[in-house]
ROKE-220310 format. One record per residue (C-alpha): residue in three letters; residue number from 1; x, y, z. Coordinates in steps of 0.25 Angstrom, whole numbers. Last residue first. Example, Ala and Ser with C-alpha at 12.3 -4.5 7.8 and 13.67 -1.06 7.14 Angstrom:
2
{residu=ser; num=2; east=55; north=-4; up=29};
{residu=ala; num=1; east=49; north=-18; up=31};
! end
This chain:
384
{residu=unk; num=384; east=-24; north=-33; up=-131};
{residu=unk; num=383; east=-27; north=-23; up=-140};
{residu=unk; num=382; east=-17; north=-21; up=-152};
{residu=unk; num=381; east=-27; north=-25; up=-162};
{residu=unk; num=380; east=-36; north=-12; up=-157};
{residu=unk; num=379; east=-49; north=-10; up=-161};
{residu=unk; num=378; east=-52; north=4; up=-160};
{residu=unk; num=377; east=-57; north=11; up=-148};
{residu=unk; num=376; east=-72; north=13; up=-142};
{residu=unk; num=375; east=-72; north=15; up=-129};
{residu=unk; num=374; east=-85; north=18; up=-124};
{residu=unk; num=373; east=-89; north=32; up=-118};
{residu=unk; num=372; east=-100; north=31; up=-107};
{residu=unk; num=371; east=-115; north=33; up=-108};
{residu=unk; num=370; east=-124; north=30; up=-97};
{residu=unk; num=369; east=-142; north=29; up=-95};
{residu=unk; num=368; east=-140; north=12; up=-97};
{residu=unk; num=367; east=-127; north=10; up=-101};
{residu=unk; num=366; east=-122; north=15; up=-114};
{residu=unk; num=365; east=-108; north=14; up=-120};
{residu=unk; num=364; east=-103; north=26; up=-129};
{residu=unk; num=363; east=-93; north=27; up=-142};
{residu=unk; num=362; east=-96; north=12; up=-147};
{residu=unk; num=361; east=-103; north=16; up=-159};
{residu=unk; num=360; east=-116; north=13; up=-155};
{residu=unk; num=359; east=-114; north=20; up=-142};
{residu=unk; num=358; east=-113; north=32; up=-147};
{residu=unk; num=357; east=-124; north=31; up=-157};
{residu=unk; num=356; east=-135; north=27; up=-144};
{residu=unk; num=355; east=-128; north=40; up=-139};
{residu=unk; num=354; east=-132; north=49; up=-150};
{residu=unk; num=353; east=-145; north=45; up=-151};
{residu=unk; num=352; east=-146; north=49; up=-137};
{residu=unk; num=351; east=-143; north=62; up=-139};
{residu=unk; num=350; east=-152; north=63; up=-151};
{residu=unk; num=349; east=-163; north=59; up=-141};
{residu=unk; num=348; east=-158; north=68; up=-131};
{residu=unk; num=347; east=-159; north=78; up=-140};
{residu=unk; num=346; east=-143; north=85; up=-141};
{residu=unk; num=345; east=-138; north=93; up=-131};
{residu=unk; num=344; east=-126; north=83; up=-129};
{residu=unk; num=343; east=-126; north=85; up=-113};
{residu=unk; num=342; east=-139; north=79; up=-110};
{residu=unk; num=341; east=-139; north=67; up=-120};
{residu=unk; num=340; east=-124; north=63; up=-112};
{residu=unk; num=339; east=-131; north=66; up=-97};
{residu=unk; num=338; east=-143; north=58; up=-102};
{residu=unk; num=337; east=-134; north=47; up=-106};
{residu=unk; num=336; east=-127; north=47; up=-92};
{residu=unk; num=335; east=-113; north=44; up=-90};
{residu=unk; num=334; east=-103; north=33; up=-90};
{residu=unk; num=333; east=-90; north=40; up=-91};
{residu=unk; num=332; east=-79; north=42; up=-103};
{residu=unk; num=331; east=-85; north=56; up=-104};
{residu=unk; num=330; east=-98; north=56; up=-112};
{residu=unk; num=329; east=-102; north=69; up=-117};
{residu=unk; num=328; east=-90; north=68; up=-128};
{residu=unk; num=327; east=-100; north=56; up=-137};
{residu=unk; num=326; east=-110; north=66; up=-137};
{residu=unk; num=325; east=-103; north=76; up=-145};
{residu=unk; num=324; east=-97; north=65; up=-153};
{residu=unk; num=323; east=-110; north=60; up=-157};
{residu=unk; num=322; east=-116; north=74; up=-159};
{residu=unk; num=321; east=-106; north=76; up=-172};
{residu=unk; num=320; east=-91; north=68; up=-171};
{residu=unk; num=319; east=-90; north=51; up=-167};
{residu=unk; num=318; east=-77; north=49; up=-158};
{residu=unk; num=317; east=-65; north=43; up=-166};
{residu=unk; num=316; east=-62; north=30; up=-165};
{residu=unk; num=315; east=-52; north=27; up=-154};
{residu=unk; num=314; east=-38; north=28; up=-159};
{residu=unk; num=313; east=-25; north=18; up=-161};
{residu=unk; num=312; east=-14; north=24; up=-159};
{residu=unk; num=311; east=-5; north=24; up=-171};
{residu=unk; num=310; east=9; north=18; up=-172};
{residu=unk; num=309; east=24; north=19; up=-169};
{residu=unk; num=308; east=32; north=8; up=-172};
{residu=unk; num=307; east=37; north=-3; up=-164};
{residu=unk; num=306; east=27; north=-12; up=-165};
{residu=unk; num=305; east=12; north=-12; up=-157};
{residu=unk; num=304; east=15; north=-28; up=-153};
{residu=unk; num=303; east=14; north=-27; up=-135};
{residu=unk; num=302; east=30; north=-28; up=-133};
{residu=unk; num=301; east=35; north=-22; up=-147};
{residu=unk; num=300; east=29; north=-10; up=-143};
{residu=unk; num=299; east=36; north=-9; up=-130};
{residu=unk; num=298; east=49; north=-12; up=-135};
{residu=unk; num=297; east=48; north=-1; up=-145};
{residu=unk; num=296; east=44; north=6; up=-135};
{residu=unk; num=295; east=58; north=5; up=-130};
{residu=unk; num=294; east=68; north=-1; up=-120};
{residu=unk; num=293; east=60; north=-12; up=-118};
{residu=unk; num=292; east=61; north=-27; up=-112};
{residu=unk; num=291; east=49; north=-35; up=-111};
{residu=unk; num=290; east=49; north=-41; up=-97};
{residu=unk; num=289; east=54; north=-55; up=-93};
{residu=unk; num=288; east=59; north=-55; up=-78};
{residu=unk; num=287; east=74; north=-48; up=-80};
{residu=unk; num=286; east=65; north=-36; up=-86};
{residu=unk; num=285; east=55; north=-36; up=-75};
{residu=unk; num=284; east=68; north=-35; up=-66};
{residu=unk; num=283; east=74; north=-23; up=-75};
{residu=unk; num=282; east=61; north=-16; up=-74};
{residu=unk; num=281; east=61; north=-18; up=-59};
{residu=unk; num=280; east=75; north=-13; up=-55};
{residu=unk; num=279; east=71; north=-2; up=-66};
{residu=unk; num=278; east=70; north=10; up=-56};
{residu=unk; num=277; east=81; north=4; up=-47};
{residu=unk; num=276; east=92; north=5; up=-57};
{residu=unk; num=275; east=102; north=-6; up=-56};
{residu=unk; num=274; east=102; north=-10; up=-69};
{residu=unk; num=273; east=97; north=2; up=-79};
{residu=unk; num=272; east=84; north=1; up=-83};
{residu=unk; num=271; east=78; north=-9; up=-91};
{residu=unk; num=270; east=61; north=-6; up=-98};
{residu=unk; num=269; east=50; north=-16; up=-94};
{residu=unk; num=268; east=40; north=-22; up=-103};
{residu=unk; num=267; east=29; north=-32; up=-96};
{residu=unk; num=266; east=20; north=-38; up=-105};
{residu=unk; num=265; east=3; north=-37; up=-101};
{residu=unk; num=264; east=1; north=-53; up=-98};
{residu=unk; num=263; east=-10; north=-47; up=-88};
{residu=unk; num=262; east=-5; north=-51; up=-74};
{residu=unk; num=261; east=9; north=-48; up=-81};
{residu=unk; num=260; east=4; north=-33; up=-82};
{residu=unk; num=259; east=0; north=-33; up=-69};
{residu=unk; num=258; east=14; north=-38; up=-64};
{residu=unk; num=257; east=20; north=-26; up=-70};
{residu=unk; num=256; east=11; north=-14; up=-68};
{residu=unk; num=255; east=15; north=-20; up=-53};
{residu=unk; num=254; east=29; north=-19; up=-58};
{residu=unk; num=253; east=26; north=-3; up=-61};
{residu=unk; num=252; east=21; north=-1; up=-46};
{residu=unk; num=251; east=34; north=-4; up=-42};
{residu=unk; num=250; east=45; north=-14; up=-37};
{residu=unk; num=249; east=57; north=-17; up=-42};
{residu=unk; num=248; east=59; north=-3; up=-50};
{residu=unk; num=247; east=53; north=0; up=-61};
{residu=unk; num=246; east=57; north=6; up=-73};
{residu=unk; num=245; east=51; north=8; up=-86};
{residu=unk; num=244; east=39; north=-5; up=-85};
{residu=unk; num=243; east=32; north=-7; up=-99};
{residu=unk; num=242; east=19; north=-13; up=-98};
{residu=unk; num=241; east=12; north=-20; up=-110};
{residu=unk; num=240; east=-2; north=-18; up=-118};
{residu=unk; num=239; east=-6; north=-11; up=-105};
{residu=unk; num=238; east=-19; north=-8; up=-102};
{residu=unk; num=237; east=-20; north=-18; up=-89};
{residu=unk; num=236; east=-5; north=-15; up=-83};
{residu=unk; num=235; east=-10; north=1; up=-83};
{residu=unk; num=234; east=-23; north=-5; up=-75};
{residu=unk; num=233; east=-15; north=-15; up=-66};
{residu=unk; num=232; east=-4; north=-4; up=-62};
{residu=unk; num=231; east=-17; north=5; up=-56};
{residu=unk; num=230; east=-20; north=-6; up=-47};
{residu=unk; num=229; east=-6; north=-7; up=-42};
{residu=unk; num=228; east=-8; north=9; up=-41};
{residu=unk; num=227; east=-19; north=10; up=-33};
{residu=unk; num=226; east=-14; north=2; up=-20};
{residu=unk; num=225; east=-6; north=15; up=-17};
{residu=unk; num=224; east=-18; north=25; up=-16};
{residu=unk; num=223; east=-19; north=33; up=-29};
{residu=unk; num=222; east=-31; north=44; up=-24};
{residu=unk; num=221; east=-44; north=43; up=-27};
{residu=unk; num=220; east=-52; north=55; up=-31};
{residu=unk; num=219; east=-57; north=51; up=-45};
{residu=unk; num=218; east=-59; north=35; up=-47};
{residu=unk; num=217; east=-49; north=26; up=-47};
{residu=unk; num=216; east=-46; north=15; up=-57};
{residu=unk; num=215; east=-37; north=22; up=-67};
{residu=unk; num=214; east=-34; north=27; up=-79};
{residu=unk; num=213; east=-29; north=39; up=-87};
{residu=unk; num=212; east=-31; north=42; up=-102};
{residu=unk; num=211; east=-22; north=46; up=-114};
{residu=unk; num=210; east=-20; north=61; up=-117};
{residu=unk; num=209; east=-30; north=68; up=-109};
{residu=unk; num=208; east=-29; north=59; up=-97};
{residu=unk; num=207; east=-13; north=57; up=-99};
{residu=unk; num=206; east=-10; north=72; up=-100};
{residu=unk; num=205; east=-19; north=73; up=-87};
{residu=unk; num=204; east=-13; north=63; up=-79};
{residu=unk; num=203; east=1; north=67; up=-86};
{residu=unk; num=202; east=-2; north=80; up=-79};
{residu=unk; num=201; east=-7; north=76; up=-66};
{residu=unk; num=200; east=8; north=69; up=-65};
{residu=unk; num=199; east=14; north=79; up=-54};
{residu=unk; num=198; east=1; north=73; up=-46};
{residu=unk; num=197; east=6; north=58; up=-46};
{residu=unk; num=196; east=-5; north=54; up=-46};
{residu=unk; num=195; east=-15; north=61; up=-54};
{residu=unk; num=194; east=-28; north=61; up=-46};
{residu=unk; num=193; east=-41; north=64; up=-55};
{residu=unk; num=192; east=-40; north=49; up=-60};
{residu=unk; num=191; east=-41; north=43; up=-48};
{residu=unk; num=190; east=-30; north=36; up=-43};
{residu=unk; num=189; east=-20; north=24; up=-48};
{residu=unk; num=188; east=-17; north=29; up=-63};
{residu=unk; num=187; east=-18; north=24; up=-77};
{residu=unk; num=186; east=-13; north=32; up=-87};
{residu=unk; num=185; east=-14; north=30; up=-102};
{residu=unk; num=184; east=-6; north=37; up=-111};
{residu=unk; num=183; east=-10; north=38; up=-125};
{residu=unk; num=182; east=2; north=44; up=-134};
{residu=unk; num=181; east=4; north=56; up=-139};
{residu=unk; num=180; east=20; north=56; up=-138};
{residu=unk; num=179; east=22; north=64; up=-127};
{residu=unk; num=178; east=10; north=57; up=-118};
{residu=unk; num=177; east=17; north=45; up=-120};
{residu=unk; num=176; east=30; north=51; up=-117};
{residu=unk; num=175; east=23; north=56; up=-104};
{residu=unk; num=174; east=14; north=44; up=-99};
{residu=unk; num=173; east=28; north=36; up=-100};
{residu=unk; num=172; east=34; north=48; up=-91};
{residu=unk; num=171; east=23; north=46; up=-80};
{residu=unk; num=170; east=23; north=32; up=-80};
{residu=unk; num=169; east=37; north=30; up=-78};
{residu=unk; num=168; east=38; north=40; up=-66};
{residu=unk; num=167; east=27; north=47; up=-59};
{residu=unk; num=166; east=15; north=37; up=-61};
{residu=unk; num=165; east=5; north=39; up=-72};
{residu=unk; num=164; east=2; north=25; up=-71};
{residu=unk; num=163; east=5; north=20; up=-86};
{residu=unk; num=162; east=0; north=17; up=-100};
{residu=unk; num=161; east=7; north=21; up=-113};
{residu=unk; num=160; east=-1; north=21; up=-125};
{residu=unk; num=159; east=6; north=16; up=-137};
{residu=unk; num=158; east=4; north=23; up=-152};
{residu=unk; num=157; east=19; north=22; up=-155};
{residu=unk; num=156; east=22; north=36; up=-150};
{residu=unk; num=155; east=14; north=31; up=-136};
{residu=unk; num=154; east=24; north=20; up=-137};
{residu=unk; num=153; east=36; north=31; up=-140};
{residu=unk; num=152; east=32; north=41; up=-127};
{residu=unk; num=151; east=30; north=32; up=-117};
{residu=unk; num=150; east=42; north=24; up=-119};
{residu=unk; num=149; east=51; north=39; up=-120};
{residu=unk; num=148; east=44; north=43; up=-107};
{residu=unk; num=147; east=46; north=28; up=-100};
{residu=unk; num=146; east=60; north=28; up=-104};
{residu=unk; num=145; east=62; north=43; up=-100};
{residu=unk; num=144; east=57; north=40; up=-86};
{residu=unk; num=143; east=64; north=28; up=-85};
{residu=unk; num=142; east=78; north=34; up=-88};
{residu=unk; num=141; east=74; north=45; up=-78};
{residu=unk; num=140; east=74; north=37; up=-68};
{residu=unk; num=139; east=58; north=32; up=-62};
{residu=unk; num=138; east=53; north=31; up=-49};
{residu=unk; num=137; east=39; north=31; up=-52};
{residu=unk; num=136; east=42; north=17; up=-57};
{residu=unk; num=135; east=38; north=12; up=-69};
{residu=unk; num=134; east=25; north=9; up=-80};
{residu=unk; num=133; east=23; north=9; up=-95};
{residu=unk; num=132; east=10; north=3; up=-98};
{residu=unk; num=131; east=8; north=-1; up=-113};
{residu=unk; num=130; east=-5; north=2; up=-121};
{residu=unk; num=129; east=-7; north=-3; up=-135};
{residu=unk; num=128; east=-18; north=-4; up=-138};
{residu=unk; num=127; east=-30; north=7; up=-135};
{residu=unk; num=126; east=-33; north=14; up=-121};
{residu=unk; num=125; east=-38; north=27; up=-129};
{residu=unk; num=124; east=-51; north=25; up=-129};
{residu=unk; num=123; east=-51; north=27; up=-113};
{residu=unk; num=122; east=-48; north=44; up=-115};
{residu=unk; num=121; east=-45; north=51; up=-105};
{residu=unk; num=120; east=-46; north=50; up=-89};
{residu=unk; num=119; east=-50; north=36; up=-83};
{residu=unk; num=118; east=-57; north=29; up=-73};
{residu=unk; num=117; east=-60; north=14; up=-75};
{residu=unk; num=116; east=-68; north=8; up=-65};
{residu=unk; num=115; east=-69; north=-7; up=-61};
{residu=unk; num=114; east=-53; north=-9; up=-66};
{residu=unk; num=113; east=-49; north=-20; up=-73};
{residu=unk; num=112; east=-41; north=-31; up=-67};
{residu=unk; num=111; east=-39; north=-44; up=-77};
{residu=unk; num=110; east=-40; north=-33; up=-88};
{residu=unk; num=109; east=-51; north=-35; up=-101};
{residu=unk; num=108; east=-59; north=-22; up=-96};
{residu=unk; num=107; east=-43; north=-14; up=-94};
{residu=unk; num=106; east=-40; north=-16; up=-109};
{residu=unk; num=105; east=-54; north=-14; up=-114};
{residu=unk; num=104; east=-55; north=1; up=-109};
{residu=unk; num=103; east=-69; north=3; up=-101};
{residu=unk; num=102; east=-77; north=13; up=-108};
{residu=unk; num=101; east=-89; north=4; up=-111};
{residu=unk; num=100; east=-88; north=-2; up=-97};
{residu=unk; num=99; east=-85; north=-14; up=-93};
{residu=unk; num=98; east=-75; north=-11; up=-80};
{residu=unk; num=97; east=-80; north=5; up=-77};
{residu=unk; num=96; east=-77; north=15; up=-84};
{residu=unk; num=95; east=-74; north=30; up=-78};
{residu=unk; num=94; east=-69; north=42; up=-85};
{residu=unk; num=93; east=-63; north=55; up=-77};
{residu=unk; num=92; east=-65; north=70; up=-80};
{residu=unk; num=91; east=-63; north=73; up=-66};
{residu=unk; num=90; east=-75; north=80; up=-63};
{residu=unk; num=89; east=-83; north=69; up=-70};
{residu=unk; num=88; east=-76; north=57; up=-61};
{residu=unk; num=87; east=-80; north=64; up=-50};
{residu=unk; num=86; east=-95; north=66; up=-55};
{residu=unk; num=85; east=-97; north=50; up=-53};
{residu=unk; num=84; east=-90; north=50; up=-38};
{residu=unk; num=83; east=-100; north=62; up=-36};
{residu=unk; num=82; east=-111; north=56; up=-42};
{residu=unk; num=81; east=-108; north=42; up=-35};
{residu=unk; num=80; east=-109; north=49; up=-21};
{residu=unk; num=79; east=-98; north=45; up=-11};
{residu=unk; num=78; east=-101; north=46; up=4};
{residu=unk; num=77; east=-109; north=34; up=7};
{residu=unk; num=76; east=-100; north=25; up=-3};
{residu=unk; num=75; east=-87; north=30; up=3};
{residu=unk; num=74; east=-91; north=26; up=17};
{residu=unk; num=73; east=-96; north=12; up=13};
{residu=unk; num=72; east=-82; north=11; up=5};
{residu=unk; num=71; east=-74; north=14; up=18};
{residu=unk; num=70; east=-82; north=6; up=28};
{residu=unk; num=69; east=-79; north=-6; up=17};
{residu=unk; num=68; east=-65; north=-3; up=18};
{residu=unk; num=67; east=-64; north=-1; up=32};
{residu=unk; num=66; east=-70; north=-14; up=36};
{residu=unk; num=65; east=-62; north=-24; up=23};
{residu=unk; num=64; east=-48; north=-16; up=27};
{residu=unk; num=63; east=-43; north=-29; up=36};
{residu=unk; num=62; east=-46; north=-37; up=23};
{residu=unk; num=61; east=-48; north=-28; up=12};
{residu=unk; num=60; east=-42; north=-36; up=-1};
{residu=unk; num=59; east=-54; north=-44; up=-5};
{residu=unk; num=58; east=-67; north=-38; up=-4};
{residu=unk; num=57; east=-78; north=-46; up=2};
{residu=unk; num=56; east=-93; north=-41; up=-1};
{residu=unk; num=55; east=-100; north=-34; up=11};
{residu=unk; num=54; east=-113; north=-42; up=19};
{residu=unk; num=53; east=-125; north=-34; up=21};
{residu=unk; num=52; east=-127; north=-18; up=21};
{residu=unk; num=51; east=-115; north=-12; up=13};
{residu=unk; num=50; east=-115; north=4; up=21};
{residu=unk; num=49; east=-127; north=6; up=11};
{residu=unk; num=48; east=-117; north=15; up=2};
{residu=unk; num=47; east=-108; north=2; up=0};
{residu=unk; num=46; east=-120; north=-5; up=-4};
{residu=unk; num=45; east=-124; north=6; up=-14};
{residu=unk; num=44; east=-110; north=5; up=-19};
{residu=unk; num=43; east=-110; north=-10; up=-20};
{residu=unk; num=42; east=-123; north=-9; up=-27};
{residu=unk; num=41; east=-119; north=0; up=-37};
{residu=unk; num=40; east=-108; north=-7; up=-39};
{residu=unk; num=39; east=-112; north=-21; up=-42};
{residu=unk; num=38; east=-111; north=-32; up=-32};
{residu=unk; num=37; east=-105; north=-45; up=-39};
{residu=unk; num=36; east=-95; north=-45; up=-26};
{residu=unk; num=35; east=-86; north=-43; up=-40};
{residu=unk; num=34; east=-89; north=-28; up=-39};
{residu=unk; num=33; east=-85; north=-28; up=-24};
{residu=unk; num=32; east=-71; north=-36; up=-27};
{residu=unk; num=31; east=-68; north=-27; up=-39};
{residu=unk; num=30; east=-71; north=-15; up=-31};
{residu=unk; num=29; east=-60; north=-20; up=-22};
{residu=unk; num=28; east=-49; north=-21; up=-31};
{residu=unk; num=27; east=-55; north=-8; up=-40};
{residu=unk; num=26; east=-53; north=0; up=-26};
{residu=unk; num=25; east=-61; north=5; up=-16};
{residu=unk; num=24; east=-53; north=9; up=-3};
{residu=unk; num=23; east=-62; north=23; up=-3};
{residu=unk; num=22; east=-74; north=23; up=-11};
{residu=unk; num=21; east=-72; north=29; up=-24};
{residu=unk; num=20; east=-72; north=16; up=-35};
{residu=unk; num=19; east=-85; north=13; up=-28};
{residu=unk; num=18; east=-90; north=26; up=-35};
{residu=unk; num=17; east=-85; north=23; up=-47};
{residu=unk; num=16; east=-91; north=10; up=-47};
{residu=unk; num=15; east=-104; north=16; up=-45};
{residu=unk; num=14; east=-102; north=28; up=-52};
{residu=unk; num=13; east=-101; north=16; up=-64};
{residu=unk; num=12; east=-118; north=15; up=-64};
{residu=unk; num=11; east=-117; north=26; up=-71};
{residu=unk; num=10; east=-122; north=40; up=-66};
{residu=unk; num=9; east=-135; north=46; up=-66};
{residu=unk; num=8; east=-137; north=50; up=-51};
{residu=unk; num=7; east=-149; north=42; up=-46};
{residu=unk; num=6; east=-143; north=30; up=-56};
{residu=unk; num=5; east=-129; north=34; up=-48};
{residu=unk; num=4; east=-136; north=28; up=-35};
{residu=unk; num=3; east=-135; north=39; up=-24};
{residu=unk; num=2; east=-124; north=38; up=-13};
{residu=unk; num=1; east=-127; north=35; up=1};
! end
């Protein structure tokens, strides 16, 4: 059984992360066992102990409900937390879990947040406005271009384009941001050190080191079918609107759609040519009420930022001297404060001064023996 990550210096959220891991554990059902009101650390010790006494019910595993709970019993006796914990260092990848210091505003407020937020990049940058442009992998080359040119002239107007990273619409709205120097954010249905589809591992890193990729899985889990609906809800959830290219009548990008309306987020799509089969969709969303558009201009008229291009609103500026230097210790991760006075070189007692300033002025947030970055952006009147 594995060790308790108090033995092994790590954050309490190893916990969750390690849950995250098992296999058939997904946020649906790790809300169900986190609202049993058992916490994780003892949910995963139980699980470890083969669940001695009576098992909470989980909606949603019927005929499954033996083999799954066989499955995660399994997982939890062969997994060790470090290992889950030092994967997420390997790959260079964030974690926050729901409430933390780090945990982006947009998605803590959502009907439907996620219990682990994993990300690549940079989380300060998820500032108003955002809008979503989604479509069908399957896209014509007049949707391509649409989706490149939108891309491109809402990040010119200080936008950040939101989208799945999918082949198709998303892909080539990630490209025209990406060409005008704007701020994509991705939000993808496996864990991060998976790029999917693999002719885009580029745009995954371009994206990474440009903007910041999101998701709900932890590293080494592959993007089984039932992810990508649940992937929809977060790129729904950040945006200030949606804007559907081309879609045909049925498609991942009109479940983007109905979670949006969930949240009263507008629904934009673009018309296609009658009788085309990849804006069969767009066309009906149309005929049903959406915003029409056949522009940014459209687009930034629809959520209030004005047709012209402006400034992106930045983070404050990291603190310089022994401060800074510190500060860059600490990845966008919970971890030890001895690790951080170690690494600095400094006295530990100057080291810690340091830290105590950190938090002060909003830069780190302490819990107990952990440090992890906060997010400390602007006000935004914009901000929904």
């Amino acid at each position: 059984m594995s060790r308790s990550p108090a033995l092994l210096g790590l954050p309490v959220d190893a916990h969750l992360v390690a849950l995250l891991s098992l296999p058939a554990m997904g946020p649906a059902r790790l809300h169900s066992l986190l609202a049993t009101g058992v916490g994780p650390a003892v949910l995963w010790d139980r699980l470890g102990q083969g669940w001695p006494g009576p098992r909470p019910s989980v909606p949603g595993l019927g005929s499954k409900t033996e083999k799954v709970w066989t499955n995660w019993v399994e997982g939890a006796r062969e997994l060790e937390l470090d290992m889950v914990w030092e994967r997420l260092q390997q790959h260079e990848i964030g974690a926050t879990i729901l409430g933390g210091a780090a945990y982006p505003p947009r998605l803590a407020g959502d009907i439907d947040p996620p219990v682990v937020l994993f990300f690549q990049g940079r989380l300060d940058l998820i500032t108003s406005p955002l809008v979503a442009i989604v479509g069908t992998r399957r896209c014509s080359r007049y949707g391509h271009d649409v989706a490149r040119r939108m891309g491109r002239d809402l990040a010119a107007a200080g936008v950040g384009v939101v989208s799945g990273l999918a082949a198709g619409i998303d892909g080539a709205a990630h490209h025209g941001c990406l060409e005008a120097g704007g701020v994509p954010v991705g939000v993808v249905a496996a864990g991060l050190d998976t790029a999917y589809p693999r002719r885009h591992a580029q745009l995954h890193r371009d994206v990474a080191t440009s903007g910041v990729l999101l998701g709900e899985a932890p590293p080494g889990i592959t993007p089984e079918r039932w992810r990508f609906p649940a992937r929809n809800r977060i790129i729904a959830a950040l945006a200030d609107a949606v804007v559907v290219v081309e879609s045909g009548e049925r498609g991942g990008s009109l479940h983007t759609v109905a979670e949006a309306l969930r949240r009263d987020i507008p629904v934009l799509a673009v018309p296609g040519p009658v009788g085309s089969v990849a804006s069969a969709g767009t066309n009906q969303l149309l005929a049903e009420g959406a915003g029409l558009v056949t522009g940014a201009a459209d687009v930034l008229l629809a959520i209030g930022h004005g047709a012209r291009p402006g400034p992106r609103a930045e983070p404050p500026p990291p603190p310089d001297g022994e401060a800074g230097r510190v500060l860059e210790l600490v990845p966008w991760r919970a971890v030890s404060v001895d690790q951080v006075c170690a690494q600095s070189e400094l006295p530990v007692r100057q080291a810690l001064d340091v830290i105590d300033r950190l938090v002060t002025a909003g830069h780190l947030a302490r819990t107990g023996g952990f440090v992890e970055r906060a997010l400390a952006v602007p006000p935004n009147p914009d901000q929904r």
